[in-house]
PyMOL Python script that loads the backbone (N, CA, C, O; Angstrom):
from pymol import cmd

cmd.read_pdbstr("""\
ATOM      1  N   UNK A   1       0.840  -1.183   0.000  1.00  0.00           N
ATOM      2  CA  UNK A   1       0.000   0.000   0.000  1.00  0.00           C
ATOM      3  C   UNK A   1       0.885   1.247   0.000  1.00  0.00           C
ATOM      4  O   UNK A   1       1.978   1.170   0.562  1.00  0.00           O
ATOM      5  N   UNK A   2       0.635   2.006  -0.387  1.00  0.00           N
ATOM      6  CA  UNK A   2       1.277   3.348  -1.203  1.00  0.00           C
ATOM      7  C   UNK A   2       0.850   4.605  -0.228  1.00  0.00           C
ATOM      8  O   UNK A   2      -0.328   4.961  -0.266  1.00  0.00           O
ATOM      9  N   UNK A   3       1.927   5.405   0.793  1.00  0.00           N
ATOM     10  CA  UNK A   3       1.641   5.736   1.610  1.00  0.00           C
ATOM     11  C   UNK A   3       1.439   7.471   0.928  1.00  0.00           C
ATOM     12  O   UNK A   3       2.229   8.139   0.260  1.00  0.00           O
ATOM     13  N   UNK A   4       0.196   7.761   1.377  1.00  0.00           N
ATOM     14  CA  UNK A   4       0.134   9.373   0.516  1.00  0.00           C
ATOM     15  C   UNK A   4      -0.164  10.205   1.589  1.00  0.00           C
ATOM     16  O   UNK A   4      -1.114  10.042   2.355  1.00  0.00           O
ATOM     17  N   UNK A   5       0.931  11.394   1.654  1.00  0.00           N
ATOM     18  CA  UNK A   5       0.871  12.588   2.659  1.00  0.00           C
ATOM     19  C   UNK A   5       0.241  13.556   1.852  1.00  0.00           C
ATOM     20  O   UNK A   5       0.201  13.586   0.622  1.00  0.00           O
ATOM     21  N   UNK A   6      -0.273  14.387   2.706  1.00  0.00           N
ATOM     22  CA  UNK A   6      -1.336  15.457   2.674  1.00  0.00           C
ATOM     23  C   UNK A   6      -0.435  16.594   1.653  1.00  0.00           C
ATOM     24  O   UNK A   6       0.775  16.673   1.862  1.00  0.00           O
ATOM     25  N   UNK A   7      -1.036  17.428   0.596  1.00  0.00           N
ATOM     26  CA  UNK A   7      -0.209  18.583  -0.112  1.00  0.00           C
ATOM     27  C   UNK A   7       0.320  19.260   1.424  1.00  0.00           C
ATOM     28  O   UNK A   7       0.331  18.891   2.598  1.00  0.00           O
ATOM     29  N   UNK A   8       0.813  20.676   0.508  1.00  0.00           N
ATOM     30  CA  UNK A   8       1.496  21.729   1.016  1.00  0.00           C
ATOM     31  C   UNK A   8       0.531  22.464   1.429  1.00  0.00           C
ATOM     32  O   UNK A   8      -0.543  22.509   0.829  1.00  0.00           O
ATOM     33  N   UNK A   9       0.845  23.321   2.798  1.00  0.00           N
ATOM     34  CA  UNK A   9      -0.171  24.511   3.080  1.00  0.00           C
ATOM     35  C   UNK A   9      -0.068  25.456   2.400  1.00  0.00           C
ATOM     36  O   UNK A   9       0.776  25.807   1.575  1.00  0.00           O
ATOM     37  N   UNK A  10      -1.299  26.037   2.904  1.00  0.00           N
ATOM     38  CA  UNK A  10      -1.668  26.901   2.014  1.00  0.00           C
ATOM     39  C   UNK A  10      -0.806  28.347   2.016  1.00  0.00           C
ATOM     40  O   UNK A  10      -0.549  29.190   1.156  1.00  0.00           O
ATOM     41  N   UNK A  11      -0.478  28.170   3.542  1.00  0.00           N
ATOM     42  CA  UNK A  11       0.140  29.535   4.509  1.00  0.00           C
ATOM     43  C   UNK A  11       1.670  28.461   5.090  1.00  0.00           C
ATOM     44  O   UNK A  11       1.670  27.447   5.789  1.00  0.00           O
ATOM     45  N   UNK A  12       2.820  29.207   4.456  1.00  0.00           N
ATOM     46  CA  UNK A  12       3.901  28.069   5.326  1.00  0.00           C
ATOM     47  C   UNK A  12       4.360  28.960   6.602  1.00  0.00           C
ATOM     48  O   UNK A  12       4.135  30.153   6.811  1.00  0.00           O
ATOM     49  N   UNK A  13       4.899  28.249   7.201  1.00  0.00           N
ATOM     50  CA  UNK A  13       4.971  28.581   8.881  1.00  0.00           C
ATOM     51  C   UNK A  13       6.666  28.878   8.494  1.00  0.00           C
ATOM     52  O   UNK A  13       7.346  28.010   7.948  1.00  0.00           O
ATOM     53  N   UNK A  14       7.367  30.616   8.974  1.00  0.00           N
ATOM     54  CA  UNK A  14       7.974  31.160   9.203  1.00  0.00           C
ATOM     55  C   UNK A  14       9.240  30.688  10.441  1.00  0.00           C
ATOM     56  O   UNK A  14       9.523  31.591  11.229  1.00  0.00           O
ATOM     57  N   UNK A  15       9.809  29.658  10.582  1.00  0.00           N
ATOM     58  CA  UNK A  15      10.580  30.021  12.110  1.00  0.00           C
ATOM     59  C   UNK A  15      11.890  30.165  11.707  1.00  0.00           C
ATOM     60  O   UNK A  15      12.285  29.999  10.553  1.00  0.00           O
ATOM     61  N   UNK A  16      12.606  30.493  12.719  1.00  0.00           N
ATOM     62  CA  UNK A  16      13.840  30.852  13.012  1.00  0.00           C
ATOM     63  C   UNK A  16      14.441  29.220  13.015  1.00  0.00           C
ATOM     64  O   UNK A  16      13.847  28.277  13.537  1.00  0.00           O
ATOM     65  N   UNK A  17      15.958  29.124  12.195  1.00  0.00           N
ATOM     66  CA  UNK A  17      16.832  27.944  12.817  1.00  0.00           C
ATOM     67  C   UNK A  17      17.760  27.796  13.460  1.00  0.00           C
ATOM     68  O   UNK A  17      18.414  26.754  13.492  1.00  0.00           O
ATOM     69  N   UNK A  18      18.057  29.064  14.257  1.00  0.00           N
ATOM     70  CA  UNK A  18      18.977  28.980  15.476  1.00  0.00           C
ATOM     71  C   UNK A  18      20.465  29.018  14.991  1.00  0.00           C
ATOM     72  O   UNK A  18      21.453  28.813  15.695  1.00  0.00           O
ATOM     73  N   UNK A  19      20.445  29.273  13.865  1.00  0.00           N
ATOM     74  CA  UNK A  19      21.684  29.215  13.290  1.00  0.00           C
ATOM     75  C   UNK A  19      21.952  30.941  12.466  1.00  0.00           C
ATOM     76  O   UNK A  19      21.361  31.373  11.477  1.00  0.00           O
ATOM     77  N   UNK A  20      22.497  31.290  12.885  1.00  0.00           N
ATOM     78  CA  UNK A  20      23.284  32.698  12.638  1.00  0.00           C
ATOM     79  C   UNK A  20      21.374  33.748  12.249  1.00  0.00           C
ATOM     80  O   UNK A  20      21.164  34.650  11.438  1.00  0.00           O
ATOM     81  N   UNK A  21      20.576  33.193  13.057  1.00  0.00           N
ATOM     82  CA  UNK A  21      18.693  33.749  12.994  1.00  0.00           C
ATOM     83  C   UNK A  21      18.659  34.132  11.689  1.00  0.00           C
ATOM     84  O   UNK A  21      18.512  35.232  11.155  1.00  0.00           O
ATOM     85  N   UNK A  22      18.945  32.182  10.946  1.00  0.00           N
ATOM     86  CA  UNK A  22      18.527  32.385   9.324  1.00  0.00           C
ATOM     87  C   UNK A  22      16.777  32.278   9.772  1.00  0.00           C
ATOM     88  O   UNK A  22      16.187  32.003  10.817  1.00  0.00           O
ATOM     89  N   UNK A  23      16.518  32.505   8.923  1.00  0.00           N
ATOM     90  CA  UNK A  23      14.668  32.426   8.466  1.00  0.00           C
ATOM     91  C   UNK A  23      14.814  31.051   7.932  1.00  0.00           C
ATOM     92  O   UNK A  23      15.730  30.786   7.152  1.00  0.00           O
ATOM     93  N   UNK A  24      14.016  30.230   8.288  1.00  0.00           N
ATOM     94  CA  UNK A  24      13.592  28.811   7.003  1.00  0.00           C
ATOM     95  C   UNK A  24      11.425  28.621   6.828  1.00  0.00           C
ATOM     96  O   UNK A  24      10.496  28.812   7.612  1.00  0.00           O
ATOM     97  N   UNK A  25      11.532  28.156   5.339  1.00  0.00           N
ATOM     98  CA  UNK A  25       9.751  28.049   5.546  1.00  0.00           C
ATOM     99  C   UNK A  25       9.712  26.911   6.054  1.00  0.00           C
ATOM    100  O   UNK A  25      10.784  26.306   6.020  1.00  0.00           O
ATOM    101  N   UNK A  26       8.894  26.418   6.497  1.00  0.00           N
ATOM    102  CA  UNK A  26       8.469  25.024   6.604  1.00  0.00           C
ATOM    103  C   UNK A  26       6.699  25.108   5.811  1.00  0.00           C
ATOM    104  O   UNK A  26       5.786  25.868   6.134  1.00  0.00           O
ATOM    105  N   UNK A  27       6.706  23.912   4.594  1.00  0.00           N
ATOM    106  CA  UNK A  27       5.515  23.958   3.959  1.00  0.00           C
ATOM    107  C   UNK A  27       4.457  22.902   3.798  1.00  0.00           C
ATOM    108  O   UNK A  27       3.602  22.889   2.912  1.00  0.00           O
ATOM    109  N   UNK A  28       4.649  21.840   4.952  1.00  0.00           N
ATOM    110  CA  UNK A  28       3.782  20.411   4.578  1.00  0.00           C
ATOM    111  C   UNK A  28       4.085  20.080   6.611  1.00  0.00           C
ATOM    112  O   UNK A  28       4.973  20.523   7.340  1.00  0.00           O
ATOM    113  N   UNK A  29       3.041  19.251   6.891  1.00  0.00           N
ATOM    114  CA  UNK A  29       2.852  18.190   7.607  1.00  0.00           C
ATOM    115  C   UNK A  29       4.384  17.449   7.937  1.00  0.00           C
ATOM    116  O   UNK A  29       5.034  17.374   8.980  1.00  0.00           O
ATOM    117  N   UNK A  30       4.573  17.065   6.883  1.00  0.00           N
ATOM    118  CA  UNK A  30       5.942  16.109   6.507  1.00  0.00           C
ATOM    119  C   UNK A  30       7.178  16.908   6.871  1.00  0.00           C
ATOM    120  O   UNK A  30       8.016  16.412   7.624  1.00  0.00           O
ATOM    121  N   UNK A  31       7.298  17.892   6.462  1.00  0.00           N
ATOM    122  CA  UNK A  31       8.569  18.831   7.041  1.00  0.00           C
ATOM    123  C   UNK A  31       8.367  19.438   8.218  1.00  0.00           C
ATOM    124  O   UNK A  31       9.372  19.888   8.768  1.00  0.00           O
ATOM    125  N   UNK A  32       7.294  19.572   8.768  1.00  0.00           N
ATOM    126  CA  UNK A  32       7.151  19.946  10.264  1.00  0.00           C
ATOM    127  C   UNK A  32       7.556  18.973  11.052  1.00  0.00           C
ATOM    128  O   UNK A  32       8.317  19.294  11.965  1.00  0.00           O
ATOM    129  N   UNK A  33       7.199  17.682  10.924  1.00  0.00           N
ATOM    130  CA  UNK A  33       7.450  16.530  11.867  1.00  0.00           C
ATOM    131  C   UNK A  33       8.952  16.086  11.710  1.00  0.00           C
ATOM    132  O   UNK A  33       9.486  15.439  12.611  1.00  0.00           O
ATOM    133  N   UNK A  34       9.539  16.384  10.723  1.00  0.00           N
ATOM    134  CA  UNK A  34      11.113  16.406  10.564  1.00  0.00           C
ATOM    135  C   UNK A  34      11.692  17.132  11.505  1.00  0.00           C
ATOM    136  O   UNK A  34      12.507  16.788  12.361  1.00  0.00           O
ATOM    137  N   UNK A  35      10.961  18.703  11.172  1.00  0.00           N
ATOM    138  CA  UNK A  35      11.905  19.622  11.928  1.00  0.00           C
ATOM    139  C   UNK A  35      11.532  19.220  13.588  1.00  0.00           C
ATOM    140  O   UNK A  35      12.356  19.566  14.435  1.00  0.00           O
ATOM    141  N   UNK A  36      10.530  18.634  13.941  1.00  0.00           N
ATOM    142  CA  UNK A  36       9.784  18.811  15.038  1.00  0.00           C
ATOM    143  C   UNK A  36      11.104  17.164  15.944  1.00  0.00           C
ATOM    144  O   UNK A  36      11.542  17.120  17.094  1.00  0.00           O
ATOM    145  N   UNK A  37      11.245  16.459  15.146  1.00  0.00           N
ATOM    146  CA  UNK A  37      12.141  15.179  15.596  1.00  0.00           C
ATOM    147  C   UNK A  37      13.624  15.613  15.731  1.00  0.00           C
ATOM    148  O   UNK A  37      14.297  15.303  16.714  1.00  0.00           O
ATOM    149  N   UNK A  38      14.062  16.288  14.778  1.00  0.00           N
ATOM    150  CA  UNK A  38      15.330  16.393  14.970  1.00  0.00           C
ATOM    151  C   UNK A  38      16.026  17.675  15.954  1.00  0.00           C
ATOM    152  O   UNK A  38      15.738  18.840  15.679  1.00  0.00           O
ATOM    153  N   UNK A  39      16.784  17.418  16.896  1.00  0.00           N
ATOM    154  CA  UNK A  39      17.158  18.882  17.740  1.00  0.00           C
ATOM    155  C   UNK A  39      15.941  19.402  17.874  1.00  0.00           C
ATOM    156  O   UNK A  39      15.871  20.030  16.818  1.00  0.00           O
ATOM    157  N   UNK A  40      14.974  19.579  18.402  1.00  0.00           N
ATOM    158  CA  UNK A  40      13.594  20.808  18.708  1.00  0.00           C
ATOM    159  C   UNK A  40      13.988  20.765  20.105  1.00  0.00           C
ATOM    160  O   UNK A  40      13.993  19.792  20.859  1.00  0.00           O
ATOM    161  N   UNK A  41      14.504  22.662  20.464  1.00  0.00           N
ATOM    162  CA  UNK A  41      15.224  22.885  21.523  1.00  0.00           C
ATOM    163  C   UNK A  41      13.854  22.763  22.383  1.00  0.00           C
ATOM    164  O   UNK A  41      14.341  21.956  23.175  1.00  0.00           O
ATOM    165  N   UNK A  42      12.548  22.920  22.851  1.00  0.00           N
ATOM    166  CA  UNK A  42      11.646  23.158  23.878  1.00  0.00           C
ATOM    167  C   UNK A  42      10.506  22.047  23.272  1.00  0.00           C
ATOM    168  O   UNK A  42       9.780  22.138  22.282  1.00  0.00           O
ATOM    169  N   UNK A  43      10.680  20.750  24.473  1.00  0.00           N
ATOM    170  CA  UNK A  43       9.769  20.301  24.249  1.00  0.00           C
ATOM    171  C   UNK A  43       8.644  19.988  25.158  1.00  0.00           C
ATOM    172  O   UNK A  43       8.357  18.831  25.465  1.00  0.00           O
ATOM    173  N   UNK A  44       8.041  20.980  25.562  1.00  0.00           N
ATOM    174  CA  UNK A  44       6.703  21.271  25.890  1.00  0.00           C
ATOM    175  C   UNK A  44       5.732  20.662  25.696  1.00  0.00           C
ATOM    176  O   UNK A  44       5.746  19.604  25.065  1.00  0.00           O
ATOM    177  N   UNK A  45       4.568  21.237  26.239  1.00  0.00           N
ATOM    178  CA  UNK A  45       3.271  20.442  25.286  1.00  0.00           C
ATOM    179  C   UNK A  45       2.562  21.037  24.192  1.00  0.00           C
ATOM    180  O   UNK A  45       1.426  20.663  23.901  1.00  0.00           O
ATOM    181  N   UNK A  46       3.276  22.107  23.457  1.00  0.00           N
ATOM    182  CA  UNK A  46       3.001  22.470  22.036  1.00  0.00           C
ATOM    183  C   UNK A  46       3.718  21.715  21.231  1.00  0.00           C
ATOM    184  O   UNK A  46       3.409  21.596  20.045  1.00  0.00           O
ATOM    185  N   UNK A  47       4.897  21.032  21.832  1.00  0.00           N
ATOM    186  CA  UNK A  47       5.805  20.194  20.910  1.00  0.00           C
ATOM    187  C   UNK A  47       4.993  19.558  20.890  1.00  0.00           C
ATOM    188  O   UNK A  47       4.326  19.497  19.857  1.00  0.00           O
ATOM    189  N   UNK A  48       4.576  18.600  22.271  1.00  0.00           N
ATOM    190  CA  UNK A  48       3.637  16.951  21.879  1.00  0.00           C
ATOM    191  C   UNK A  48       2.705  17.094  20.798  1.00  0.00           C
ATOM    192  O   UNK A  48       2.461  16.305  19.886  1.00  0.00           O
ATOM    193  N   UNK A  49       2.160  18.371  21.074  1.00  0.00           N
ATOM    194  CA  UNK A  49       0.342  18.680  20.253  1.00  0.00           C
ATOM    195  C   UNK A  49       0.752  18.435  18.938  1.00  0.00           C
ATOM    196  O   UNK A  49       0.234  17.589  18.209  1.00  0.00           O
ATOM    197  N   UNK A  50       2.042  19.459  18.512  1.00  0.00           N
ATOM    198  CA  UNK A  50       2.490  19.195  17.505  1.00  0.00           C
ATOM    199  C   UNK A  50       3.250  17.772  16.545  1.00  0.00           C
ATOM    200  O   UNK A  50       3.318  17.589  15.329  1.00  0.00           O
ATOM    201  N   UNK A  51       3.550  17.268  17.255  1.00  0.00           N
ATOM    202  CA  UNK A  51       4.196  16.176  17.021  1.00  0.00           C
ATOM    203  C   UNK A  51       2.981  15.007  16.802  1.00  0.00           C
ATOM    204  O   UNK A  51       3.153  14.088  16.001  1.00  0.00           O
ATOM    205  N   UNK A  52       1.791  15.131  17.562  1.00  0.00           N
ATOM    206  CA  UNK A  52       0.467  14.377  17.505  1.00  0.00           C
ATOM    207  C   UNK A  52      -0.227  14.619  16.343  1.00  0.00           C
ATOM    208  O   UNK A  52      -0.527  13.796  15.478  1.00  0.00           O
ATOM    209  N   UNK A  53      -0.480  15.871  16.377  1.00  0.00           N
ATOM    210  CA  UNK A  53      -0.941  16.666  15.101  1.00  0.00           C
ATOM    211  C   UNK A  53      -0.248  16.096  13.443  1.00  0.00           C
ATOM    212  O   UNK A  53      -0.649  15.522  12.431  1.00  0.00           O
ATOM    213  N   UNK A  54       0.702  16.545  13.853  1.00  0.00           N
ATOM    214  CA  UNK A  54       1.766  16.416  12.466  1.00  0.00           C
ATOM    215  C   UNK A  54       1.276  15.036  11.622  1.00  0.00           C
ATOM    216  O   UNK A  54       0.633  14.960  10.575  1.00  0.00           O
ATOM    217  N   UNK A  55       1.863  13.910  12.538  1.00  0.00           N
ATOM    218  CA  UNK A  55       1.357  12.479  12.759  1.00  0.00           C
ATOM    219  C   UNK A  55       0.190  12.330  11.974  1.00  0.00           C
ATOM    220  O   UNK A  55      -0.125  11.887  10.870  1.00  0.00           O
ATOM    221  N   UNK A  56      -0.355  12.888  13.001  1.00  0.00           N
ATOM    222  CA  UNK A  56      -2.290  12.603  12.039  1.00  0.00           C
ATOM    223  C   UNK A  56      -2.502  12.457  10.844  1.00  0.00           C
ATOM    224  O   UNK A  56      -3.009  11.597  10.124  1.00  0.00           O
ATOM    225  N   UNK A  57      -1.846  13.826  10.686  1.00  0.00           N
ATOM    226  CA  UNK A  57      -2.121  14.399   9.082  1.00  0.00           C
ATOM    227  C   UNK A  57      -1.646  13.509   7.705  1.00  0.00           C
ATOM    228  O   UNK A  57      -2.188  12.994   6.727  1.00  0.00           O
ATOM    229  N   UNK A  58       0.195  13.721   8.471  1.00  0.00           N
ATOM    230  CA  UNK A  58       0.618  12.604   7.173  1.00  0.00           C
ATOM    231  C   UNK A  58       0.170  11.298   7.056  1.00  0.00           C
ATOM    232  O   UNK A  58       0.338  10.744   5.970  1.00  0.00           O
ATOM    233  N   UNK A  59      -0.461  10.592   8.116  1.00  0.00           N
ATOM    234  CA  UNK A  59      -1.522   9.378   8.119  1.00  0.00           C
ATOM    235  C   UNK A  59      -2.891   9.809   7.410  1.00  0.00           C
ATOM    236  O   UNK A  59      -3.901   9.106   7.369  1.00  0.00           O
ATOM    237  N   UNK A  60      -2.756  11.027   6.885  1.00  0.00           N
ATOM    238  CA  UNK A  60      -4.657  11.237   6.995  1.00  0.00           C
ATOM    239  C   UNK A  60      -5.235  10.808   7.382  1.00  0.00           C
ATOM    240  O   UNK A  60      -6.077  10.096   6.835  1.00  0.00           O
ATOM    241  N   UNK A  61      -5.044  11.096   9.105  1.00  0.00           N
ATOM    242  CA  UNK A  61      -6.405  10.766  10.001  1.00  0.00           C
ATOM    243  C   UNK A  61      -6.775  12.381  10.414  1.00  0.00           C
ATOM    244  O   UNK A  61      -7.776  12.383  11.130  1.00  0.00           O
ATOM    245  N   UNK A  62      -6.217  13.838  10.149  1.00  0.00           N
ATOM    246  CA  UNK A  62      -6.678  14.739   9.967  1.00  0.00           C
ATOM    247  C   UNK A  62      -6.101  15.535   9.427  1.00  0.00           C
ATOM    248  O   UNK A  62      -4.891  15.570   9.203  1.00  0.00           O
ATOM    249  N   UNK A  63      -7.396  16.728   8.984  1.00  0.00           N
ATOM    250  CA  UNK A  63      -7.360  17.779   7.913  1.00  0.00           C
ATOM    251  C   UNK A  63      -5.214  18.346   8.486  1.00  0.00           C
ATOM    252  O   UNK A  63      -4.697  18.270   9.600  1.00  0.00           O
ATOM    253  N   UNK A  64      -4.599  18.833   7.167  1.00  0.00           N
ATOM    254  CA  UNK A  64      -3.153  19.310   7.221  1.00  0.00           C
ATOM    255  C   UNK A  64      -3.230  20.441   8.005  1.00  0.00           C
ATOM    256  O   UNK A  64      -2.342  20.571   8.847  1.00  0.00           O
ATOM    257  N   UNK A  65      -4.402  21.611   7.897  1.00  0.00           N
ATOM    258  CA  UNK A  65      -4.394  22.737   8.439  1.00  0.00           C
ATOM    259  C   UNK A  65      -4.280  22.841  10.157  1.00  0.00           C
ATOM    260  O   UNK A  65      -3.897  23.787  10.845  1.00  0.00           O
ATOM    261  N   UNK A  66      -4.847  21.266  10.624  1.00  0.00           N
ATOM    262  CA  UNK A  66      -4.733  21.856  11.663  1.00  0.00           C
ATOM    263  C   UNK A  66      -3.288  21.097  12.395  1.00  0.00           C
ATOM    264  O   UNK A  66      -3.175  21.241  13.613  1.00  0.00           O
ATOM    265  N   UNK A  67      -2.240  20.328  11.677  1.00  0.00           N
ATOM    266  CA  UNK A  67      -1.452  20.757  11.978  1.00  0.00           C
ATOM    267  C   UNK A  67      -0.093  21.699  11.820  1.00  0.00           C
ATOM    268  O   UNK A  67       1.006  21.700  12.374  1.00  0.00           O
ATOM    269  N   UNK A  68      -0.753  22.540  10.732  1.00  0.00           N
ATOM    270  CA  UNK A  68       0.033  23.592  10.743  1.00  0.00           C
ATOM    271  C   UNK A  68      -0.198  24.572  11.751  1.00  0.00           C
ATOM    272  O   UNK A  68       0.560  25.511  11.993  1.00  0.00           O
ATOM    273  N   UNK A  69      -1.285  24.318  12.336  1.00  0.00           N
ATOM    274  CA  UNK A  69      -1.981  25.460  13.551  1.00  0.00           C
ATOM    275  C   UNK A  69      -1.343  25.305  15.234  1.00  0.00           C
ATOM    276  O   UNK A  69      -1.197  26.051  16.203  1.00  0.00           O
ATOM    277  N   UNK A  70      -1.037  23.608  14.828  1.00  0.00           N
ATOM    278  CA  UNK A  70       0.194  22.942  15.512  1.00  0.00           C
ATOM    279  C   UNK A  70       1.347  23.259  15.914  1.00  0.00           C
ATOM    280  O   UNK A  70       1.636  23.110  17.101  1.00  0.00           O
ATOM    281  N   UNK A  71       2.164  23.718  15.090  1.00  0.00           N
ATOM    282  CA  UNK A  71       3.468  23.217  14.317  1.00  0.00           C
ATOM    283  C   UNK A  71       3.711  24.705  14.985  1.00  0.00           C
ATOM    284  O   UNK A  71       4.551  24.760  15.882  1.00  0.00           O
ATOM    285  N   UNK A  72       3.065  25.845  14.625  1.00  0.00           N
ATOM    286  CA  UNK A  72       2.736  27.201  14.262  1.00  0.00           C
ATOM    287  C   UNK A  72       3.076  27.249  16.315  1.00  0.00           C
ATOM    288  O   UNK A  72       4.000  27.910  16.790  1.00  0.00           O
ATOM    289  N   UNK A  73       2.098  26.408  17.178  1.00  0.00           N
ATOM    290  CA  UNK A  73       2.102  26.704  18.467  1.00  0.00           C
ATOM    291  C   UNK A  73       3.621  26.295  18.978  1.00  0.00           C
ATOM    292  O   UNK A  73       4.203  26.892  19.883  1.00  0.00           O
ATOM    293  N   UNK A  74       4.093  25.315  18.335  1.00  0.00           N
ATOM    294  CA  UNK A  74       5.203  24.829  18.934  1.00  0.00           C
ATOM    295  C   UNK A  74       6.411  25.425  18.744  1.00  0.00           C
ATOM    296  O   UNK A  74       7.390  25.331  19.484  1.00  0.00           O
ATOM    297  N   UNK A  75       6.296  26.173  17.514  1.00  0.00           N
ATOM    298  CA  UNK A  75       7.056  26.939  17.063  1.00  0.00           C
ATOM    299  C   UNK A  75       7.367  29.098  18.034  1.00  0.00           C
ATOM    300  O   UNK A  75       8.241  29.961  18.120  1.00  0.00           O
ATOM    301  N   UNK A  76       6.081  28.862  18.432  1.00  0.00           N
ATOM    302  CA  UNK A  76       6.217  30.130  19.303  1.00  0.00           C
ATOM    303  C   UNK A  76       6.685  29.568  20.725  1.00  0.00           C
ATOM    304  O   UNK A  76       7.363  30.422  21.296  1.00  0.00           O
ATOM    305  N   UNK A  77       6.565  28.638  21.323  1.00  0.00           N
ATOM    306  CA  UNK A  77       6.518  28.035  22.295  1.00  0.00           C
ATOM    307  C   UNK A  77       8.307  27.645  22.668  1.00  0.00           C
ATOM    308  O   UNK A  77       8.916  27.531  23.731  1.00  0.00           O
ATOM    309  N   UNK A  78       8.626  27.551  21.548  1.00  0.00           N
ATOM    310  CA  UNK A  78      10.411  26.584  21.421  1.00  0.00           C
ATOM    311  C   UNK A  78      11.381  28.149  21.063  1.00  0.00           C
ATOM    312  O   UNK A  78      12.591  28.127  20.840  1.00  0.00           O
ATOM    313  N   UNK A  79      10.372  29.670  21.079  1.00  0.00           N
ATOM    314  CA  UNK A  79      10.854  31.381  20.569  1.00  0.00           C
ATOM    315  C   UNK A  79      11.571  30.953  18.988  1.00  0.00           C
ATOM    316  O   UNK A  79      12.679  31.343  18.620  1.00  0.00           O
ATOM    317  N   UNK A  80      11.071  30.475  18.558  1.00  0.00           N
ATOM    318  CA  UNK A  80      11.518  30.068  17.383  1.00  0.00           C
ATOM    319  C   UNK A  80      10.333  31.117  15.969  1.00  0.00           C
ATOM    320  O   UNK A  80      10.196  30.954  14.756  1.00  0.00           O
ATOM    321  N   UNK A  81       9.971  31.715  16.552  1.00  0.00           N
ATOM    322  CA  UNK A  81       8.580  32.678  15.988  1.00  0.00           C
ATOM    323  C   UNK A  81       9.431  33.636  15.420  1.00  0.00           C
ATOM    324  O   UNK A  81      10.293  34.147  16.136  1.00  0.00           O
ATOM    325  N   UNK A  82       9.304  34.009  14.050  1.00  0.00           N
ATOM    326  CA  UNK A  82       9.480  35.047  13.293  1.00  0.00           C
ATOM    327  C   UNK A  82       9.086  36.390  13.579  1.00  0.00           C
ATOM    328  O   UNK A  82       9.315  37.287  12.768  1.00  0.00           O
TER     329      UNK A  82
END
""", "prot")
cmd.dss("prot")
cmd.show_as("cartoon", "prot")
cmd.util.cbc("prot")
cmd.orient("prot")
């Protein structure tokens, strides 16, 4: 079975990568949960939500938007906010 992740948002989520405060987009489900696994300095419970969220989506067990609404919390949460 042929595993299919959700398109790109519509709106990509802005954060900081801690590295010389380059800007990076992040534009899918799929690249949030990357960035969200590897090094994510604050992991809180906007990380979990996010990390739950993310999950969902690229399973399509829910709509992508809401974990970009996710991704978006964990991302202010970790000062990683543009």
């Amino acid at each position: 079975m042929e595993e299919r992740c959700p398109g790109p948002w519509n709106v990509c989520v802005l954060m900081r990568t801690g590295r010389d405060g380059a800007v990076e987009f992040v534009g899918t489900a799929k690249e949030a949960l990357a960035k969200l696994r590897k090094d994510w300095p604050i992991r809180g419970p906007g990380f979990a939500r996010a990390i739950e969220t993310c999950q969902d989506a690229v399973r399509n067990w829910s709509p992508s938007y809401l974990a970009r609404i996710a991704f978006e919390e964990a991302v202010r949460e970790a000062g990683l906010a543009v």
